[in-house]
PAZAPA-4460 file (N, C-alpha, C; in steps of 0.05 Angstrom, whole numbers, plus 32768, in hexadecimal, padded with zeros to 4 digits):
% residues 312
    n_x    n_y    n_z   ca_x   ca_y   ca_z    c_x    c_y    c_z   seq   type   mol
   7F89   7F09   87AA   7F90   7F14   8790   7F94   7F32   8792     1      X     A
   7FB0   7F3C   8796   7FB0   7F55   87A0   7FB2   7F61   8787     2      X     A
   7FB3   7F59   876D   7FBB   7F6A   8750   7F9E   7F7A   874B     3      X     A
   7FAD   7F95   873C   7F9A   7FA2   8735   7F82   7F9A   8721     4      X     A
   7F95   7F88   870D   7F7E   7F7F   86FB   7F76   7F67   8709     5      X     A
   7F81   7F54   8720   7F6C   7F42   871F   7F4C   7F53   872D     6      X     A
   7F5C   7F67   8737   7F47   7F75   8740   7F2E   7F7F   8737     7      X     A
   7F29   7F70   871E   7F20   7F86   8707   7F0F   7F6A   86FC     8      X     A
   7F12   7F58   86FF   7F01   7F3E   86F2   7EEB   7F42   86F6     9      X     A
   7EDA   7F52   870F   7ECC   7F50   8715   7EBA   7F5C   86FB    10      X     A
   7EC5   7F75   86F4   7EBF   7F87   86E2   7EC0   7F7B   86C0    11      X     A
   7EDB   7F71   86C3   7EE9   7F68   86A3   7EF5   7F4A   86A7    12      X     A
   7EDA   7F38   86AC   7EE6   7F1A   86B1   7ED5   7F06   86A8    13      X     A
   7EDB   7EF5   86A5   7EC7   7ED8   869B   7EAD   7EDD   86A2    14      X     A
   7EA1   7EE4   86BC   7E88   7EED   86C1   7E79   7F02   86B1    15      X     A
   7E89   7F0D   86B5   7E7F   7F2F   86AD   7E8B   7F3E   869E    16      X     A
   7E8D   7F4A   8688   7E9E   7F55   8679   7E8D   7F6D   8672    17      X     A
   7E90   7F84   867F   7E86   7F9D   8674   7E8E   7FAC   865D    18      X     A
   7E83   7FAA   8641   7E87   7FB3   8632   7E91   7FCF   8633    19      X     A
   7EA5   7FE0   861C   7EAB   7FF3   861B   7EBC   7FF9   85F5    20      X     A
   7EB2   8021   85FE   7EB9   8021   85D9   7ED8   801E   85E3    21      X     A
   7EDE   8021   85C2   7EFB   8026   85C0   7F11   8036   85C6    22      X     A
   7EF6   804C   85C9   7F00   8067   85DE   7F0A   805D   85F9    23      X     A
   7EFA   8054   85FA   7EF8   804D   861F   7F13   8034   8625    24      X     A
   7F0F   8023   8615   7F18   8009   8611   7F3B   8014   860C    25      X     A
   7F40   802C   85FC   7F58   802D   85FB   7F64   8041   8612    26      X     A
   7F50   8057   861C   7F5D   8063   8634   7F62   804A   864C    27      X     A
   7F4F   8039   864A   7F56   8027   8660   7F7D   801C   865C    28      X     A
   7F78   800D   864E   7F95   8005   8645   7FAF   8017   8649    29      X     A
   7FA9   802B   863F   7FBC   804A   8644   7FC6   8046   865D    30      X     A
   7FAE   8041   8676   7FA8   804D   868E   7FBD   8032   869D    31      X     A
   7FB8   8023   868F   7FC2   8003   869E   7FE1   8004   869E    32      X     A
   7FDE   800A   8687   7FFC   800F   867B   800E   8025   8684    33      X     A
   8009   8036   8689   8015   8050   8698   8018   804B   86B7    34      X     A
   8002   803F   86BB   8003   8046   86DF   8001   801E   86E9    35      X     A
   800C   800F   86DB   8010   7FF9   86E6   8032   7FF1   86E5    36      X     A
   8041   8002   86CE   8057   7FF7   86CE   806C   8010   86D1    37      X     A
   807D   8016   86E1   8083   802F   86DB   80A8   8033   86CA    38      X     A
   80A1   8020   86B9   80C2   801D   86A5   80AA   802A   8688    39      X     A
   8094   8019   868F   807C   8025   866D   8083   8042   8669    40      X     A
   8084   8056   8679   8082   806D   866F   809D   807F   866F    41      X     A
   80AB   806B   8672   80C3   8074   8668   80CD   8071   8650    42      X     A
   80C5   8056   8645   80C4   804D   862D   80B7   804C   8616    43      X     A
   809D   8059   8624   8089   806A   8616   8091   8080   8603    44      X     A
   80A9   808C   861A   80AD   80A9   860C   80C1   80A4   85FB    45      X     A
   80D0   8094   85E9   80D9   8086   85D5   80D5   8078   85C7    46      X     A
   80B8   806A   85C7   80A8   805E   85BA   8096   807D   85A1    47      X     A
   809B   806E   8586   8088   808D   8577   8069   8094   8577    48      X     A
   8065   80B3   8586   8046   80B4   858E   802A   809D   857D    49      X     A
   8038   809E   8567   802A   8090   8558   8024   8074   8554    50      X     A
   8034   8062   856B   802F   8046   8573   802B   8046   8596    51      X     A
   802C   8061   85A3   802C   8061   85C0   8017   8050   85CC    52      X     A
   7FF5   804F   85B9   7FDD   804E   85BD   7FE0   802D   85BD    53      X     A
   7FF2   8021   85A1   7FF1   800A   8599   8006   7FF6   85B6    54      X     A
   8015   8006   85B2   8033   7FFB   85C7   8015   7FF0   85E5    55      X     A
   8007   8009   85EF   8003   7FFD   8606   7FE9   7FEE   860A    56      X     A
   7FDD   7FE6   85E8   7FCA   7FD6   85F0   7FD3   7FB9   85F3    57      X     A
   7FE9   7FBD   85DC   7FF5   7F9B   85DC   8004   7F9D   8601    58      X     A
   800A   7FB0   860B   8015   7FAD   8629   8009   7F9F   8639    59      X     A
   7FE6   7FAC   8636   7FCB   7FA9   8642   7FCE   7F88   863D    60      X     A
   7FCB   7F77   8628   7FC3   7F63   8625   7FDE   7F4F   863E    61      X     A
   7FF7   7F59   8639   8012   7F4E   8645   800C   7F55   8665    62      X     A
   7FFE   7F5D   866B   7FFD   7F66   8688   7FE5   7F59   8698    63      X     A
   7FC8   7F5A   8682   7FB9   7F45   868C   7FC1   7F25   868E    64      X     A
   7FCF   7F20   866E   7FD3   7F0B   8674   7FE5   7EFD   8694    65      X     A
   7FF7   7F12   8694   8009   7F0D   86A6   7FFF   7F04   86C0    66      X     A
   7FF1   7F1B   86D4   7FE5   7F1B   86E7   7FD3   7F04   86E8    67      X     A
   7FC0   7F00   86CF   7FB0   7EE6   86D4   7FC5   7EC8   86DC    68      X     A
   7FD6   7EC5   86CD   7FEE   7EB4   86D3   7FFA   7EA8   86EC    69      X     A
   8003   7ECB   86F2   8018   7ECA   8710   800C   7ED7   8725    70      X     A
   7FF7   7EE3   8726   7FE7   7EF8   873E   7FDB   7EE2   874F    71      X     A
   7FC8   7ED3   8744   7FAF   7EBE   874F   7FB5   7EAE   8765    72      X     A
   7FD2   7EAD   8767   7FDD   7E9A   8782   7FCA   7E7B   8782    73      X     A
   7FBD   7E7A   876E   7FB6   7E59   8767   7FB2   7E4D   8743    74      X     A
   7FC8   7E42   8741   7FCF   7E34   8728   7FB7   7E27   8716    75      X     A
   7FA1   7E23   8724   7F8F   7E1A   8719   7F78   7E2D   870F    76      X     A
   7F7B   7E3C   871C   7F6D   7E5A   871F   7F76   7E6A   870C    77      X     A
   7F8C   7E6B   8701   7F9F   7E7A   86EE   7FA0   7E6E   86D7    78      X     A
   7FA3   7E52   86D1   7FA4   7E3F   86B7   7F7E   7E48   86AA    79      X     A
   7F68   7E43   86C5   7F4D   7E50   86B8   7F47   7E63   86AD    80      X     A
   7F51   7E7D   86C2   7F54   7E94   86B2   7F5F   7E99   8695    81      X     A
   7F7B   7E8A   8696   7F90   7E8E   8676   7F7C   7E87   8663    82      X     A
   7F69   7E6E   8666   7F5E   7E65   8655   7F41   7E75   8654    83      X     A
   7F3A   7E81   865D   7F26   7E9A   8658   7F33   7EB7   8644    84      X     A
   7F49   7EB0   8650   7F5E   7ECD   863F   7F63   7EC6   8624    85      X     A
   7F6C   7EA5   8618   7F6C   7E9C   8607   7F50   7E9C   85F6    86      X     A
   7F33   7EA0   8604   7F1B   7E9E   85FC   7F1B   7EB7   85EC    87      X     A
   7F22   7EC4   85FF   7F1E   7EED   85F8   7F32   7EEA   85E1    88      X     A
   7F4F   7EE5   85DF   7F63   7EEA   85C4   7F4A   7EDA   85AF    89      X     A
   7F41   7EC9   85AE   7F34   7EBC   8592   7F20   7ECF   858B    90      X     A
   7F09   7ED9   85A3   7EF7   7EE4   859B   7F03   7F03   858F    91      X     A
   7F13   7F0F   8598   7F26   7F2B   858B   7F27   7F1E   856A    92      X     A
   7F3B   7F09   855D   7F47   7F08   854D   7F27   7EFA   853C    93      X     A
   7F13   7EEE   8549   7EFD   7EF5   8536   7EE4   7F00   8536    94      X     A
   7EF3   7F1C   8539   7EE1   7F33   853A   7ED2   7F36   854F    95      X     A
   7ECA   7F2A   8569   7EBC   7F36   857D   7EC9   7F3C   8593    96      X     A
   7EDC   7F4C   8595   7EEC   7F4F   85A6   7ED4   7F5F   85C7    97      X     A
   7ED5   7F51   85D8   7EC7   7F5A   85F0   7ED4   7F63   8606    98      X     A
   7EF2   7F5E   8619   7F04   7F62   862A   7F04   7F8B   861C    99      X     A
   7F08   7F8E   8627   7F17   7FAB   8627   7F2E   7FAC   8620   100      X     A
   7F41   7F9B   8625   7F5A   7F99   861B   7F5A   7F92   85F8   101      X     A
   7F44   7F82   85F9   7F4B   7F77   85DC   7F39   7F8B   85CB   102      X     A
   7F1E   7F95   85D4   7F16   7FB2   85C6   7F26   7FBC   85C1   103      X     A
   7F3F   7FCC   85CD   7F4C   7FD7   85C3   7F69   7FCC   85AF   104      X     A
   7F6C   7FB8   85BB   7F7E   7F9E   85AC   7F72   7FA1   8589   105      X     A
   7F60   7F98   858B   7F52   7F93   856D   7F60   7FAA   8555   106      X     A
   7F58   7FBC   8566   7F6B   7FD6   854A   7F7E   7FCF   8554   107      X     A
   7F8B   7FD1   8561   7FB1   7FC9   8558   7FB2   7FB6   8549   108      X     A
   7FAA   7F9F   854F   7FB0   7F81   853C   7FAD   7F88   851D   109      X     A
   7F91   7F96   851E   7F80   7F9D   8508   7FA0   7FBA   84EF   110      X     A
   7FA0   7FC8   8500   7FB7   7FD9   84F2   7FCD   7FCE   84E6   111      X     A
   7FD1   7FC0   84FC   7FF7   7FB4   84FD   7FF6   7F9D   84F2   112      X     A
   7FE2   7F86   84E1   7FDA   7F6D   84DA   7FE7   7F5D   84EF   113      X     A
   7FEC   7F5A   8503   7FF8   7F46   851E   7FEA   7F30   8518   114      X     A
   7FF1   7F19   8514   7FE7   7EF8   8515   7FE5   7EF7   8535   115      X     A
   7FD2   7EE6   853C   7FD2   7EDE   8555   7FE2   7ECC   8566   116      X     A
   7FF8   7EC0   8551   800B   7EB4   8566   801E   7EBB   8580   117      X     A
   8029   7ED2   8573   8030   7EE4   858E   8029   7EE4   85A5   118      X     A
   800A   7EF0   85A6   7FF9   7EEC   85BB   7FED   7ECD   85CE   119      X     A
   7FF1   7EBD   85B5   7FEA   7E9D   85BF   8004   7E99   85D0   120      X     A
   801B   7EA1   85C5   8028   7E91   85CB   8036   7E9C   85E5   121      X     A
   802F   7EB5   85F2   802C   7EC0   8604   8027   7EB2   861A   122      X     A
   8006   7EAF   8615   7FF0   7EA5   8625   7FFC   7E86   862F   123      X     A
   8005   7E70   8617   8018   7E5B   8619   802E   7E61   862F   124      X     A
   8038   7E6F   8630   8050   7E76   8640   8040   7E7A   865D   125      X     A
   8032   7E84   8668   8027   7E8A   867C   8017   7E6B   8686   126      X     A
   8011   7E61   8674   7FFF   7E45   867B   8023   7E2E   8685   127      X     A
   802F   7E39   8674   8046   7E1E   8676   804D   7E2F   8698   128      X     A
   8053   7E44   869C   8055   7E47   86B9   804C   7E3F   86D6   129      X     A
   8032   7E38   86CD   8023   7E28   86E3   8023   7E0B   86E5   130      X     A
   8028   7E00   86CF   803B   7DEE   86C6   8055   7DD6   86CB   131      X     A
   805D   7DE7   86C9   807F   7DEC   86CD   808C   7DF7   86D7   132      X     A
   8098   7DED   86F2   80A8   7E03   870B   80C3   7E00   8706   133      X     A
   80CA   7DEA   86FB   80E8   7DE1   86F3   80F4   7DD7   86DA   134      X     A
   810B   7DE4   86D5   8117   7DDF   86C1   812E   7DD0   86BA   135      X     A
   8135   7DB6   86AE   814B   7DA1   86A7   8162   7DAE   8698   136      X     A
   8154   7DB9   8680   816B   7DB3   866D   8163   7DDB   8666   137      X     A
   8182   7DE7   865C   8186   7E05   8656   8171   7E04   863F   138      X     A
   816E   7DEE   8625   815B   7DF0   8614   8140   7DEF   8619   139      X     A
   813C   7DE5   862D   811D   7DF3   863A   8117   7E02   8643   140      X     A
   812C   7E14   8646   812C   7E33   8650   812A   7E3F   8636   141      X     A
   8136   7E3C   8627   8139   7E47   860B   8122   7E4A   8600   142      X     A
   811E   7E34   8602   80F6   7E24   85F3   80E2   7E32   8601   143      X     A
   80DB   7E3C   861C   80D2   7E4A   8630   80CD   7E69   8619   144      X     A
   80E3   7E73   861F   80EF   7E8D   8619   80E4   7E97   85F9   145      X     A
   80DB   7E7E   85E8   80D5   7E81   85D4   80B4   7E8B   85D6   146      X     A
   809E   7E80   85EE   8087   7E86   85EC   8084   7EA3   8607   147      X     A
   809A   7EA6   861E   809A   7EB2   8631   80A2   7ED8   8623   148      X     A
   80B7   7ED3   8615   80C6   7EEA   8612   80C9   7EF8   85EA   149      X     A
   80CE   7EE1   85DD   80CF   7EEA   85BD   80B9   7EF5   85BF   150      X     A
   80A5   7EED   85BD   8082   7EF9   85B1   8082   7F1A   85B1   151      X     A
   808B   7F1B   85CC   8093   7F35   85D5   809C   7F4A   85BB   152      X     A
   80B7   7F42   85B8   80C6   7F56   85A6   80B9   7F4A   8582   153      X     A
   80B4   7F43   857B   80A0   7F3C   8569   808D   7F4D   8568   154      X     A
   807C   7F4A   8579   8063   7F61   857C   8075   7F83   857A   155      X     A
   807E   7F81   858D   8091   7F9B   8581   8094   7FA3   8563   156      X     A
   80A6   7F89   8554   80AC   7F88   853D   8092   7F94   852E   157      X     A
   807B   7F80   852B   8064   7F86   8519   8053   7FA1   8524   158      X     A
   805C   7FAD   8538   8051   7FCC   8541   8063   7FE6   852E   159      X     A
   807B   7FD6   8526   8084   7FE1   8516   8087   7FE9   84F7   160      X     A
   8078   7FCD   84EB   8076   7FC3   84D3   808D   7FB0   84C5   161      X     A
   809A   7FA8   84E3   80B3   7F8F   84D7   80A4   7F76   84DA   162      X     A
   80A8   7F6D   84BB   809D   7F55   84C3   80B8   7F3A   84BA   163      X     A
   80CF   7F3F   84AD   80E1   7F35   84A9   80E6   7F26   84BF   164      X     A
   80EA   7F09   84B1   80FC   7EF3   84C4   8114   7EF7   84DC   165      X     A
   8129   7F03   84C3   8142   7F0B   84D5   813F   7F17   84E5   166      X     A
   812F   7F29   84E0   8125   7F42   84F6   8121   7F39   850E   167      X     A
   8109   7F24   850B   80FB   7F17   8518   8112   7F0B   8536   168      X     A
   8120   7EF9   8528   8132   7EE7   8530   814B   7EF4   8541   169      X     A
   8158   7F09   853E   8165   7F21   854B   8152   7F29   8560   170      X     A
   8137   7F33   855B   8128   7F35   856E   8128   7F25   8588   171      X     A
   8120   7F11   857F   811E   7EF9   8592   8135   7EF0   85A9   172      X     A
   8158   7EF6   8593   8170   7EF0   85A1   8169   7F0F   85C0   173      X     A
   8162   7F20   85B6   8160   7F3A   85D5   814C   7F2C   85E6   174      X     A
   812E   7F26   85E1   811E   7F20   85E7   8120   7F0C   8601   175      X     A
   8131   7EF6   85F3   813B   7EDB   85F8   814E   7EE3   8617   176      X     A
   8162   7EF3   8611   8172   7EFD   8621   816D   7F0A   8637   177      X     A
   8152   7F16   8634   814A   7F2B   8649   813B   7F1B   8660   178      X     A
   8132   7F07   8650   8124   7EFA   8668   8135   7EE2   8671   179      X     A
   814A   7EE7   8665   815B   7EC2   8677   816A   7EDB   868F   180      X     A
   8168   7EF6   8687   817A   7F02   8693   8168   7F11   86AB   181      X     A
   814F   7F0E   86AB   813E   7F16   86C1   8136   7EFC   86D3   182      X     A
   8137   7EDF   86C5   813E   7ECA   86D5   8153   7EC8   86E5   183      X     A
   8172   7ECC   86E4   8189   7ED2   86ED   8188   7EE0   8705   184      X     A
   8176   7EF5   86FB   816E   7F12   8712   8164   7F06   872B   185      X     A
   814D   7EF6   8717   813B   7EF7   872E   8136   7ED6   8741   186      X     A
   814D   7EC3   8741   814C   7EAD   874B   8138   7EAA   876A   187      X     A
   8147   7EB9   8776   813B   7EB8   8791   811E   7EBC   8794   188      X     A
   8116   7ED8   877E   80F5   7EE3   8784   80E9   7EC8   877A   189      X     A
   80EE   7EBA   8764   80DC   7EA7   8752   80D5   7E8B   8762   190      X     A
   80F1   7E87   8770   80EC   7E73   878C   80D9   7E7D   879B   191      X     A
   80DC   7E97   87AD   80C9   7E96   87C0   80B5   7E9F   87B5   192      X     A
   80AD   7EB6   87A2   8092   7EBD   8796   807E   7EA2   8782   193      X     A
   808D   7E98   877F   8083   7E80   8766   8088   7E68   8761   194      X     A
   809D   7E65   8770   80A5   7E45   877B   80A2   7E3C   8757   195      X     A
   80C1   7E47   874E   80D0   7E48   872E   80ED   7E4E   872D   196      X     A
   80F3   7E39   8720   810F   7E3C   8725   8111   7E37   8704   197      X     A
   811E   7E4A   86F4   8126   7E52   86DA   8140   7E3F   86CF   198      X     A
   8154   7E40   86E9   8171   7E39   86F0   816D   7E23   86DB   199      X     A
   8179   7E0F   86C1   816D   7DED   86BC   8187   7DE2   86CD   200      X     A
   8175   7DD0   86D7   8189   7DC1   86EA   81A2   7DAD   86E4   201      X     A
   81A0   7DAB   86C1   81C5   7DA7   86B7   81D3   7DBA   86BA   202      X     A
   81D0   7DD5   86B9   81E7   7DE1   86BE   81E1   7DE6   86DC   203      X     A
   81D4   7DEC   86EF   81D6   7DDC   870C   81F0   7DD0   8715   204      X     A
   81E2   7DAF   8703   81F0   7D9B   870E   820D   7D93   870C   205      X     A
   8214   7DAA   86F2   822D   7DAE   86ED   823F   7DC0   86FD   206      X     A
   8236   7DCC   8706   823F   7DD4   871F   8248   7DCF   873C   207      X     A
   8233   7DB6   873B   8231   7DA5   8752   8220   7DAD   8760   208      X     A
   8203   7DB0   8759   81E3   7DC9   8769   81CD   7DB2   8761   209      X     A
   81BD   7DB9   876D   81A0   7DB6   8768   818A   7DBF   876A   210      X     A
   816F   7DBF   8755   815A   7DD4   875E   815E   7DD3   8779   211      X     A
   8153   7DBA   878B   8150   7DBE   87A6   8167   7DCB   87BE   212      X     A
   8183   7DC9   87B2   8192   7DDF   87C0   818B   7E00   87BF   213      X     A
   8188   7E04   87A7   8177   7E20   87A5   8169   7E24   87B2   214      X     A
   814B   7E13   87BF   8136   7E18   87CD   8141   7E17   87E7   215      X     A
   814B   7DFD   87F1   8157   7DFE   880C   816A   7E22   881D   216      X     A
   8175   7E1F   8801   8184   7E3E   8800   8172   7E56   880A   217      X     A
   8161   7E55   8802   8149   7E69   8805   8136   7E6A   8813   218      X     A
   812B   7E52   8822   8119   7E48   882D   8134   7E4D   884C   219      X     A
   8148   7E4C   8846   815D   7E4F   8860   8157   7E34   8872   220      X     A
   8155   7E1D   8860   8158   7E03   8868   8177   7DF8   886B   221      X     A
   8188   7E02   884A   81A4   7E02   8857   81B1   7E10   8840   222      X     A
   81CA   7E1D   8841   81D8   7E2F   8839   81DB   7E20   881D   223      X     A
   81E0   7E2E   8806   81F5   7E22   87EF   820C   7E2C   87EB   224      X     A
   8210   7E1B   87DE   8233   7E22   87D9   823B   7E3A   87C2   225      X     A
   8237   7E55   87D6   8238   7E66   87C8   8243   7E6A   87AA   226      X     A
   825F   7E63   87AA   8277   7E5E   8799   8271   7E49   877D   227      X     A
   8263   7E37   8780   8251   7E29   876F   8241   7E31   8764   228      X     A
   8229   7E43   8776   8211   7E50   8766   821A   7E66   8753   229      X     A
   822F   7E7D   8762   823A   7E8F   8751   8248   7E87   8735   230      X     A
   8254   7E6A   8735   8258   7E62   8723   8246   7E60   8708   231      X     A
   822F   7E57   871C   8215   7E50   870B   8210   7E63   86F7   232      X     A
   8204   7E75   8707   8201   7E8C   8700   8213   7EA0   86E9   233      X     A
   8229   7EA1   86E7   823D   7EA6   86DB   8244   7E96   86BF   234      X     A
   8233   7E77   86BD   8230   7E72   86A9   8220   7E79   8694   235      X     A
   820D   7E7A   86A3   81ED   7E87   869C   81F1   7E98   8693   236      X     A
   8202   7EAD   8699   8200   7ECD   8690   8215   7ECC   867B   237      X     A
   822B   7EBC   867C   8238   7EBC   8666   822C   7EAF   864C   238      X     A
   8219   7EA2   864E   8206   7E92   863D   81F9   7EA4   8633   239      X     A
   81E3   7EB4   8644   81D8   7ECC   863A   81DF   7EE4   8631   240      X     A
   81FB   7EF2   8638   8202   7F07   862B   8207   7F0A   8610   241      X     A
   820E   7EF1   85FD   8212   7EF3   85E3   81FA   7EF8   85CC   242      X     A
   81E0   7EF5   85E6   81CC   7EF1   85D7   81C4   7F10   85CF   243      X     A
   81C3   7F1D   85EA   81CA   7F3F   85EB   81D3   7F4D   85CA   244      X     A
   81EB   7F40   85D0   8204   7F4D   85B5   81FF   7F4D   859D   245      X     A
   81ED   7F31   859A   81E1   7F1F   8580   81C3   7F3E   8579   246      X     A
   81BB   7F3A   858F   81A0   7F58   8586   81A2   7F6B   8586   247      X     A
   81C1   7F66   8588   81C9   7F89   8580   81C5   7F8D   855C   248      X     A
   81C9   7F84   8552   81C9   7F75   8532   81AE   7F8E   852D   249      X     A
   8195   7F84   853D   8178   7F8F   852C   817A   7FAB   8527   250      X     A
   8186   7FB2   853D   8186   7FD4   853F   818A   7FE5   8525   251      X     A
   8195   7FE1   8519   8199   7FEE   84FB   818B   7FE8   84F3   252      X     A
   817C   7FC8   84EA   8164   7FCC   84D7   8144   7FCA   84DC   253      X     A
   814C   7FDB   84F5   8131   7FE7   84F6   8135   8012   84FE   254      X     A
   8117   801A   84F4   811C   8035   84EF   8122   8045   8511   255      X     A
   8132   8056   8505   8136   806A   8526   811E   8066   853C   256      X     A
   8107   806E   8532   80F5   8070   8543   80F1   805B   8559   257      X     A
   80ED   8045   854A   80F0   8023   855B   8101   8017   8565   258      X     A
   8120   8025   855B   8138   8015   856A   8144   8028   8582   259      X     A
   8129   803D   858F   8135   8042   85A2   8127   8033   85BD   260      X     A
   8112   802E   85BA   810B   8018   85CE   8119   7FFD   85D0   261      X     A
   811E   7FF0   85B2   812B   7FE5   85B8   8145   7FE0   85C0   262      X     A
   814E   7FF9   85BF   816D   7FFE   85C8   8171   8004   85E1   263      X     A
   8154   8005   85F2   8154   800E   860E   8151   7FF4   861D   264      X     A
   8142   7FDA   8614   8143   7FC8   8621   815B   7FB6   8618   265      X     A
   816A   7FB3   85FF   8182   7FAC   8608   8198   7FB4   8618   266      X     A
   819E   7FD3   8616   81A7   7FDE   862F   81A5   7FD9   864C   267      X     A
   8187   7FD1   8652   817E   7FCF   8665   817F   7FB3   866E   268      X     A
   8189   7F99   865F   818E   7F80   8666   81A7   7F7D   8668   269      X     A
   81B9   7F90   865F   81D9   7F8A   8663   81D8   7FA8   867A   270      X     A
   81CE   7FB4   8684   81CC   7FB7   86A1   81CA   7FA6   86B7   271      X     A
   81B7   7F9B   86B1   81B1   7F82   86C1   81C3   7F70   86C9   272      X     A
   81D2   7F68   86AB   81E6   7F4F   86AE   81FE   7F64   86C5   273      X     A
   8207   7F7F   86C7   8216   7F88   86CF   820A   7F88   86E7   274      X     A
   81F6   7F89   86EB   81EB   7F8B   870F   81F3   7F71   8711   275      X     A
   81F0   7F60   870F   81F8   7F3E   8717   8215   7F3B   8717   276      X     A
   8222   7F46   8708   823D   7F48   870F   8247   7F58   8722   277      X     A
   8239   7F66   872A   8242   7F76   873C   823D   7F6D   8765   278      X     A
   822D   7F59   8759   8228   7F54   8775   8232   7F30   8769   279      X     A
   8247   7F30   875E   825A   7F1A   875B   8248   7EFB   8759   280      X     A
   822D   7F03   874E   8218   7EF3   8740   8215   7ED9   8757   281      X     A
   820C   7EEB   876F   8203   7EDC   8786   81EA   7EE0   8783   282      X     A
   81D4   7EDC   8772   81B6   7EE3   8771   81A3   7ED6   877F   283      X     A
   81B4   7EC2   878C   81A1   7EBC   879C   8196   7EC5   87B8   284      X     A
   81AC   7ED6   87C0   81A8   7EEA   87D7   81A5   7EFA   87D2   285      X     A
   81A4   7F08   87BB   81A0   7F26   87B8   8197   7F32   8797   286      X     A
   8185   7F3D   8795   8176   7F45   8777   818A   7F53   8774   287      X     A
   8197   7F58   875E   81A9   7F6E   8750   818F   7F84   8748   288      X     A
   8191   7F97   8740   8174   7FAB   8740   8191   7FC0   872F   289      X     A
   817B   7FCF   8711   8186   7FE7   870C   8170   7FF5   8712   290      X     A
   8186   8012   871C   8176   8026   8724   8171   803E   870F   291      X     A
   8161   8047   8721   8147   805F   8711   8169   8077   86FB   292      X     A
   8174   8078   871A   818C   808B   8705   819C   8079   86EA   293      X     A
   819C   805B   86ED   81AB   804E   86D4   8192   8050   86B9   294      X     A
   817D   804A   86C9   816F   804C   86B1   816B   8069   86AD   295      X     A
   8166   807D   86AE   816D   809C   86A5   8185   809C   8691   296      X     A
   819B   8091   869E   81B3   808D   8689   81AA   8082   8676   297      X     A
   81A5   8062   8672   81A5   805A   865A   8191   806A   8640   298      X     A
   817A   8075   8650   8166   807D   863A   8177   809B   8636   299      X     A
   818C   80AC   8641   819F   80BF   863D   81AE   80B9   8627   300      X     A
   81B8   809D   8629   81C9   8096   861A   81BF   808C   85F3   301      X     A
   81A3   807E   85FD   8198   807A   85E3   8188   8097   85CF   302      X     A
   8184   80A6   85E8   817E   80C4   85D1   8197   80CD   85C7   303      X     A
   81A8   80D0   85DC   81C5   80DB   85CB   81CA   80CE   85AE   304      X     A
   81CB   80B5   85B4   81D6   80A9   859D   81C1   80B1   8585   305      X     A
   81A0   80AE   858E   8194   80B8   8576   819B   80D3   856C   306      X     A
   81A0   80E5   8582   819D   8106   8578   81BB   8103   856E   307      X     A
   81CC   80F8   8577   81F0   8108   856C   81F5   80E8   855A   308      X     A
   81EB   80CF   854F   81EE   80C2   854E   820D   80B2   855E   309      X     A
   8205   80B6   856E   8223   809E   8581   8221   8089   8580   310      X     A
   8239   8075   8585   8230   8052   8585   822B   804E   859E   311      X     A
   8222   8036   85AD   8214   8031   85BD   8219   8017   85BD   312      X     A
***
């Protein structure tokens, strides 16, 4: 368990949970958050000082959950844990919050009135992972995406004080997008890191593929038919880009302050789709990756537009 937080059970785990104030409880979170992900503090600095504190406790909670999930390198080991994490979200939402994460969790929820589904349905998403390595049909990707990725921009939403449907639902179309579009990215890592293939195997088979050509592909058991997979792929992303376009919609009705983060991760998912085109959406040999200078651009590009109002 090479993760920093599983590193940390010892300290903040089913065994042992060392209490801490809120002081403490929220520098921790800060600390997780800054120096575990390094896109947070970029997005930090467009996030308003005045939800920075909030932004990275709900991070804190998305990061433990995570690692308990995908770090443990044993499925059974990880479904135990989730369901300890799920122990800690109930005891937060009635009133004895003990984890450090959720010490400091409790005032966010508590400010922002957050219901706890978000967070369940999080936790859900990480349990269906150990789960579920393969996917049939695009609507179970969809259905996936609803407990893996919406919750996400939701929580955003109610850090903001949107609590509107439409809102909601626009939200979800970016949300939705970003992660079918980090699936796309990331075919090859999810095979060999996690033995998960996102791909549903109707549009596969429409191609003429199969999960197990994928793995063979990768495992370098036997080649695929390049020309097919890129096909694949190419559906996928034409599938996903409209969803992009569709969340472009929220941006106006939410206030300046909040639609510049969010204007940095849709930016930042139709980068992506451009890195995959650019390497002619062969992902299975090769991660498309944006770099440190594209992302400088885009967050260039979303102050401009705030400071001179430009379209985008």
């Amino acid at each position: 368990m090479g993760s920093a937080v599983l590193q940390q059970l010892e300290t903040f785990g089913p065994q042992r949970c060392e209490r801490l104030s809120y002081e403490q409880a929220a520098a921790y979170t800060r600390r997780l958050a800054t120096g575990h992900y390094e896109n947070f503090s970029v997005v930090s600095l467009l996030v308003p000082r005045r939800l920075r504190e909030d932004f990275a406790n709900v991070y804190a909670f998305c990061r433990w959950a995570d690692d308990l999930g995908d770090e443990t390198g044993d499925r059974g080991k990880s479904l135990e844990l989730l369901g300890w994490w799920r122990n800690e979200l109930e005891a937060c939402y009635h009133g004895n919050p003990r984890h450090p994460v959720f010490v400091a969790l409790h005032q966010t929820i508590g400010r922002h009135e957050i219901p706890m589904k978000p967070f369940a349905d999080l936790i859900d998403a990480f349990v269906q992972d150990q789960q579920i390595t393969r996917y049939h049909r695009w609507e179970q990707v969809l259905d996936y995406c609803t407990r893996s990725a919406d919750p996400v921009g939701r929580l955003v939403l109610y850090l903001g004080g949107y609590r509107d449907e439409q809102q909601q639902r626009l939200s979800d179309r970016t949300c939705t997008a970003l992660q079918l579009v980090n699936f796309w990215q990331d075919v090859r890592r999810d095979i060999l890191e996690r033995d998960r293939i996102y791909l549903p195997s109707d549009v596969l088979a429409a191609h003429g593929l199969s999960h197990q050509d994928l793995v063979d592909h990768v495992r370098g058991v036997k080649p695929v038919a390049q020309p097919r997979y890129r096909a694949t792929i190419q559906e996928l992303v034409a599938r996903t880009a409209p969803l992009l376009g569709e969340g472009r919609k929220l941006w106006p009705l939410v206030s300046p302050e909040l639609r510049l983060p969010i204007q940095l991760f849709t930016l930042g998912g139709e980068a992506v789709i451009r890195g995959i085109e650019r390497v002619d959406h062969a992902t299975l040999d090769r991660r498309p990756a944006v770099s440190k200078a594209t992302k400088l651009r885009l967050m260039a590009k979303v102050i401009w537009g705030k400071l001179f109002g430009g379209g985008l």
